[in-house]
Residue frames as qw, qx, qy, qz and C-alpha x, y, z in Angstrom:
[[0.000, 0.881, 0.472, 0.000, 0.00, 0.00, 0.00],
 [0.249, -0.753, 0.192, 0.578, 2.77, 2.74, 0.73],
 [0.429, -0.199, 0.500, 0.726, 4.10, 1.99, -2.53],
 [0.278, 0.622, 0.562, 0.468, 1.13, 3.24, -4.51],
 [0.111, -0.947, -0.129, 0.273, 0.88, 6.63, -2.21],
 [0.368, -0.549, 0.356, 0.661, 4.60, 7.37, -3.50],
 [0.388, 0.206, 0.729, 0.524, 4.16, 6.31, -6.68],
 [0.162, -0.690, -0.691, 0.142, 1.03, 8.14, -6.57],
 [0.067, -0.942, 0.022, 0.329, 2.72, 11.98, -5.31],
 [0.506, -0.135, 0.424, 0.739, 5.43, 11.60, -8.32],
 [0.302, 0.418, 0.674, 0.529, 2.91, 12.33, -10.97],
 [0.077, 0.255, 0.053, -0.962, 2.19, 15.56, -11.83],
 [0.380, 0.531, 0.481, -0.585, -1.24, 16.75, -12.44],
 [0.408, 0.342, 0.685, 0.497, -2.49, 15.99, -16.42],
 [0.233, 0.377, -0.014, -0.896, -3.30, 19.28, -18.06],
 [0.657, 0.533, 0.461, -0.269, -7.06, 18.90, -19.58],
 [0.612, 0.757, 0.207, 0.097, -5.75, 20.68, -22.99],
 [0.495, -0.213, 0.326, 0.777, -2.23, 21.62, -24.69],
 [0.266, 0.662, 0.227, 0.663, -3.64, 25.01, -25.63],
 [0.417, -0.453, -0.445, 0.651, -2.29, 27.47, -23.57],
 [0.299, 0.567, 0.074, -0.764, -3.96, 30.97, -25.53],
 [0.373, 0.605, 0.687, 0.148, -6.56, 31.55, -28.28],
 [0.112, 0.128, -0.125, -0.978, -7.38, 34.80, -30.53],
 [0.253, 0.494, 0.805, -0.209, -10.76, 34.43, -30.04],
 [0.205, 0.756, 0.022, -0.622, -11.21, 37.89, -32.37],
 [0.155, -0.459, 0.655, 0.580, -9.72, 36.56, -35.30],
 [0.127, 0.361, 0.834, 0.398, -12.48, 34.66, -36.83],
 [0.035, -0.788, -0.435, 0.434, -14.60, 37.37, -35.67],
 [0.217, -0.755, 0.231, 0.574, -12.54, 39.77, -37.39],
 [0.127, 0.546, -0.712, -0.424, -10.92, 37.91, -40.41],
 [0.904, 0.223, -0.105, -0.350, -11.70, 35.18, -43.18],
 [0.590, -0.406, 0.671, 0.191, -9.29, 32.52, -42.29],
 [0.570, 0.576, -0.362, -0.461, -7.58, 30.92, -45.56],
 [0.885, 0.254, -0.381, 0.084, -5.11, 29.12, -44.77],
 [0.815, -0.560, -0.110, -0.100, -3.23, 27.39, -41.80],
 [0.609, 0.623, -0.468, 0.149, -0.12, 27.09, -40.70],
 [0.791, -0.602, -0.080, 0.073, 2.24, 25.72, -37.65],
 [0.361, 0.689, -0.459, 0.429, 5.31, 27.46, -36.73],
 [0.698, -0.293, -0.415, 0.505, 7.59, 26.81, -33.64],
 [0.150, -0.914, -0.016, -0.376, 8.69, 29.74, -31.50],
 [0.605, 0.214, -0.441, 0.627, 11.89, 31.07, -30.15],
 [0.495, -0.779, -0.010, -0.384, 11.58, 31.94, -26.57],
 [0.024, 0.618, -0.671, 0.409, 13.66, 32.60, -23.32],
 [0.395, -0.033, -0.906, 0.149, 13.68, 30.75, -20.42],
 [0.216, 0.062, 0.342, -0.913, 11.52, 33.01, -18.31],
 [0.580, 0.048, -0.148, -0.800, 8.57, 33.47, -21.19],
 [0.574, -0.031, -0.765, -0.291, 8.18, 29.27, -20.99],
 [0.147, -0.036, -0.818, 0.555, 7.42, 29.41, -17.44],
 [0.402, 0.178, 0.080, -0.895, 4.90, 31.80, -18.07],
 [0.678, 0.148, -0.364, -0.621, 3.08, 29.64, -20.64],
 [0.478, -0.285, -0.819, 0.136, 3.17, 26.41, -18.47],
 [0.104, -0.338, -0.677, 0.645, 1.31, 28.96, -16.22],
 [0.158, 0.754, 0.627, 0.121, -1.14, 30.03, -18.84],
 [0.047, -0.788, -0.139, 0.597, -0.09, 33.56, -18.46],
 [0.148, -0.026, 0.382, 0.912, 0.09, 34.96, -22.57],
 [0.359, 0.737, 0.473, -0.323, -2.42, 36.74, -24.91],
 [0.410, 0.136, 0.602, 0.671, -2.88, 36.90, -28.56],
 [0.193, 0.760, 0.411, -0.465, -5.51, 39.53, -28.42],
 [0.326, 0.892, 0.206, -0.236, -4.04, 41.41, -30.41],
 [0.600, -0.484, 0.516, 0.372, -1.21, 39.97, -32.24],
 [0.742, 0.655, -0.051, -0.134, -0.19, 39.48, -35.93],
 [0.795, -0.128, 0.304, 0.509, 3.14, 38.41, -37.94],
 [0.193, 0.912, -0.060, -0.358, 5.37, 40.30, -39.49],
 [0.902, 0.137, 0.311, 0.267, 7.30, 39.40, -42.69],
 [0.094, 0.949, -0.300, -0.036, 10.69, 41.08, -43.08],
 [0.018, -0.724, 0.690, -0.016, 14.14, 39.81, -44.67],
 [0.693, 0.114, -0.626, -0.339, 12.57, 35.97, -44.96],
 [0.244, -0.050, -0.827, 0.504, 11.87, 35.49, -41.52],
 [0.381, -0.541, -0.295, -0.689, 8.71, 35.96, -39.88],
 [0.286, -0.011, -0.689, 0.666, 8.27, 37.58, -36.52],
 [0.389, -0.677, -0.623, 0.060, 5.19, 37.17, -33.79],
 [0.012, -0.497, -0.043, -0.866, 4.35, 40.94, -33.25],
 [0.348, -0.286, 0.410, -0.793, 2.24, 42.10, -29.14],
 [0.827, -0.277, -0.475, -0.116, 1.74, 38.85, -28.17],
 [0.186, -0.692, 0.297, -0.631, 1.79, 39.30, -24.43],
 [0.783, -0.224, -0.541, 0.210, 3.44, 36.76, -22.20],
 [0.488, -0.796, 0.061, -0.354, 3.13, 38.10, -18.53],
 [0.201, 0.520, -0.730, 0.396, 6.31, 37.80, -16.28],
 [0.671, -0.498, -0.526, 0.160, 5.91, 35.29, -13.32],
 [0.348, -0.842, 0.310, -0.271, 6.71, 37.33, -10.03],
 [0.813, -0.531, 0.218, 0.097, 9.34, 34.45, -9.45],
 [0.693, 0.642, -0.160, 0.287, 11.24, 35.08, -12.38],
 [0.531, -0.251, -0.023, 0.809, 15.32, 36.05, -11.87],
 [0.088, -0.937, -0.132, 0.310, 15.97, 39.28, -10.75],
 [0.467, -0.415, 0.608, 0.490, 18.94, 39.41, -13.49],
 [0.203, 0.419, 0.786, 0.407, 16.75, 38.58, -16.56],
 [0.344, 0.357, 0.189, -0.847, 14.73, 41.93, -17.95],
 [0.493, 0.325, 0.799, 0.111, 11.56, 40.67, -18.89],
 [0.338, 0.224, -0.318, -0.857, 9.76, 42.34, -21.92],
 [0.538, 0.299, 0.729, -0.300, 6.22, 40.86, -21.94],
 [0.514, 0.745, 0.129, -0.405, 5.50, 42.69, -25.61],
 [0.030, -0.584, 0.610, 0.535, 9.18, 42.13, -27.49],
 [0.705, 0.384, -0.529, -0.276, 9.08, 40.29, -31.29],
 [0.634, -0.237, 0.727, 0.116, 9.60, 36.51, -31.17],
 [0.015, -0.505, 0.783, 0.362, 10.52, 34.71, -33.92],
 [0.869, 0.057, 0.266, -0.413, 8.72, 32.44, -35.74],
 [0.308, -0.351, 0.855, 0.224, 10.08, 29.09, -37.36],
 [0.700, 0.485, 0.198, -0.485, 8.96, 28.32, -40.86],
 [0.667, 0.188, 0.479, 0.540, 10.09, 26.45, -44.16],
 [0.210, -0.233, 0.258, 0.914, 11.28, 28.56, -46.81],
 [0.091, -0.302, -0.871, -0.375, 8.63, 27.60, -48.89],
 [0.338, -0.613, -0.631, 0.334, 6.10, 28.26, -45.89],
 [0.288, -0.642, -0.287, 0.650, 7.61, 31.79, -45.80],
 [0.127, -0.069, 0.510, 0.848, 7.52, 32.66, -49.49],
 [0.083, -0.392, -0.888, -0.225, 4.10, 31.69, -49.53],
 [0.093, -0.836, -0.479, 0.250, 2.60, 34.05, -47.21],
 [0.151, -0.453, 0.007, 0.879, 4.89, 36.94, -47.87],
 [0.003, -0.294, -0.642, -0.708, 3.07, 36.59, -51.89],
 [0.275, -0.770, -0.503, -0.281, -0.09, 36.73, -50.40],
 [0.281, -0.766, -0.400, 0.417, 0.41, 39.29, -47.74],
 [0.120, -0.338, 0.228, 0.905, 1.61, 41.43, -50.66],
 [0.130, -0.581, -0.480, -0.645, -1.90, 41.51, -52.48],
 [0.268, -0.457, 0.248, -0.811, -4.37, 43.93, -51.16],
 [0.808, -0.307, -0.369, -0.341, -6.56, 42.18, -48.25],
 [0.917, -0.118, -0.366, 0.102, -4.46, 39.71, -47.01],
 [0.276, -0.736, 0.485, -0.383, -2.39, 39.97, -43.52],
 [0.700, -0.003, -0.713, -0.044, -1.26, 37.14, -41.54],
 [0.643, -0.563, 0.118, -0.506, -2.70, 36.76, -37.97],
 [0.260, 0.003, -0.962, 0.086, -1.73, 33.98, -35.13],
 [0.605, -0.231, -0.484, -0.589, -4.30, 32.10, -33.68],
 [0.889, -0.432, -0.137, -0.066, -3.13, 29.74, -31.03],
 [0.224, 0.548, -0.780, 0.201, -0.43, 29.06, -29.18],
 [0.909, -0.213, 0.061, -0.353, -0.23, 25.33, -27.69],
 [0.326, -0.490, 0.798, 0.133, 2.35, 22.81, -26.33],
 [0.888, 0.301, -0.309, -0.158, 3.27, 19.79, -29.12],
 [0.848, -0.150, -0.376, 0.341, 5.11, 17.41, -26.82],
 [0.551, -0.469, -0.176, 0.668, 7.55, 19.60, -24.95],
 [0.342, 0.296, 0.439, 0.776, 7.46, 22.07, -27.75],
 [0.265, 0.673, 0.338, -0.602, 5.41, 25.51, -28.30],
 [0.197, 0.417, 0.676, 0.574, 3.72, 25.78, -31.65],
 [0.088, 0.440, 0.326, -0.832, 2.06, 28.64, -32.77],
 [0.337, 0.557, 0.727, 0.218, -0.97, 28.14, -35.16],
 [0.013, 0.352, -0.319, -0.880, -0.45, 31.19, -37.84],
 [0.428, 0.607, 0.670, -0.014, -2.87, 31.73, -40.38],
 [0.070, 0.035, 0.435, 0.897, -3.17, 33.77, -43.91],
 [0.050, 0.544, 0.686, -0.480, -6.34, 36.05, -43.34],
 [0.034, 0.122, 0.165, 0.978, -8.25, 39.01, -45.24],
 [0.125, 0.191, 0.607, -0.761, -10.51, 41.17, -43.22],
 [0.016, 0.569, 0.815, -0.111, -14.06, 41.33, -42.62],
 [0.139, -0.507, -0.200, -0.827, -16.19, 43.91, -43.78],
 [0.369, -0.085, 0.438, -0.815, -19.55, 44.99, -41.42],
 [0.778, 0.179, -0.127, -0.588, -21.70, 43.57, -43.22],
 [0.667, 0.235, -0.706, -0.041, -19.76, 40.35, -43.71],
 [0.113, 0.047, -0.774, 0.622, -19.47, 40.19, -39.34],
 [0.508, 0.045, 0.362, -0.781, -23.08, 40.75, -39.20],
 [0.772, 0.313, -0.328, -0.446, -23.89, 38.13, -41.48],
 [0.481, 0.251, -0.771, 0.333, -21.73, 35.63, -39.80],
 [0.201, -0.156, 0.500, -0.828, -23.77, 36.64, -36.54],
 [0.633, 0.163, 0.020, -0.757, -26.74, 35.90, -38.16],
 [0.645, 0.278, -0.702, -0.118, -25.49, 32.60, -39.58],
 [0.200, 0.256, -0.814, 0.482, -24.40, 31.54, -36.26],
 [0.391, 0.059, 0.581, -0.711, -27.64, 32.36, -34.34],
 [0.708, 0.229, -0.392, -0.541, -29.68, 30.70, -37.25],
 [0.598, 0.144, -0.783, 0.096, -27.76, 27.29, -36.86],
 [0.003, -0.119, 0.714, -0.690, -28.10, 27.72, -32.82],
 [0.601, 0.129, 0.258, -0.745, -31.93, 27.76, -33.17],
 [0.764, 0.168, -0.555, -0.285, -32.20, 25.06, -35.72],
 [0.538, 0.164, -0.823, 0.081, -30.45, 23.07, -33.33],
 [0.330, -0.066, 0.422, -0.842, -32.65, 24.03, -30.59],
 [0.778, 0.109, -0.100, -0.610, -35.49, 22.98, -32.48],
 [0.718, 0.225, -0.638, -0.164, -34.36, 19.60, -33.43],
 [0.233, 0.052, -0.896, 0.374, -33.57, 18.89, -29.80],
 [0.457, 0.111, 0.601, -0.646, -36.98, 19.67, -28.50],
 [0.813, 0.128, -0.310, -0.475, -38.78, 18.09, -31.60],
 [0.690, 0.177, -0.702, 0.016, -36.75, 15.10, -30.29],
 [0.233, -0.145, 0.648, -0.710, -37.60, 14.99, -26.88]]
């Protein structure tokens, strides 16, 4: 019996999901096109943070410059236990990690008119952070109100169908 209590306090608590932030504005905002999955160069500080949930993509985007493309005010929040030695910048560029290919691709399209490239997610892949980039071109009004409308349409249908099935 002792050996299962030890066994037991080794194991660290399963996280429910290996997404640690969302841009919940971006589909709101922007026609998604097309997907992508970059890696991300980060200190040792900003990964503490994000095994403690602490970023926000709220208002992030990528920037393509010189054939590299870099993760613009995405906001990863110092821990208060960080090292006193280490200045943090919660707002600074990070790097993203693409093929060449990957990075020719969007820079074409983010040179017509429209098109930008937004991130979506960030989320651990095994030990890894990945940041789920996307090629985007904005929403009118009319096109966000119509989406609204689309949304609450489907939400009632499916209303109905569960009390007709009751």
């Amino acid at each position: 019996m002792p050996n299962v209590l030890i066994d037991m306090a080794k194991k660290k608590p399963k996280q429910l999901s290996n997404t640690i932030a969302l841009n919940k504005r971006a589909k709101h905002d922007f026609h998604i096109e097309e997907k992508f999955e970059a890696g991300l160069v980060l200190t040792g500080w900003e990964v503490k943070s994000l095994r403690a949930g602490k970023a926000q993509l709220t208002d992030s985007h990528v920037f393509l410059k010189n054939g590299e493309a870099w993760l613009l005010n995405a906001h990863i929040a110092p821990l208060l236990s960080a090292s006193t030695h280490v200045i943090a910048e919660p707002n600074r560029g990070r790097k993203l990690l693409l093929h060449k290919k990957e990075i020719g691709k969007l820079n074409s399209k983010v040179n017509q008119t429209g098109h930008t490239c937004i991130a979506l997610a960030l989320y651990w892949k095994k030990n890894k952070v990945k940041c789920e980039i996307a090629l985007a071109k904005g929403k009118k009004d009319f096109d966000k109100r119509a989406t609204e409308k689309e949304r609450d349409w489907n939400r009632q249908k499916a209303r109905v169908v569960r009390e007709h099935v009751k």
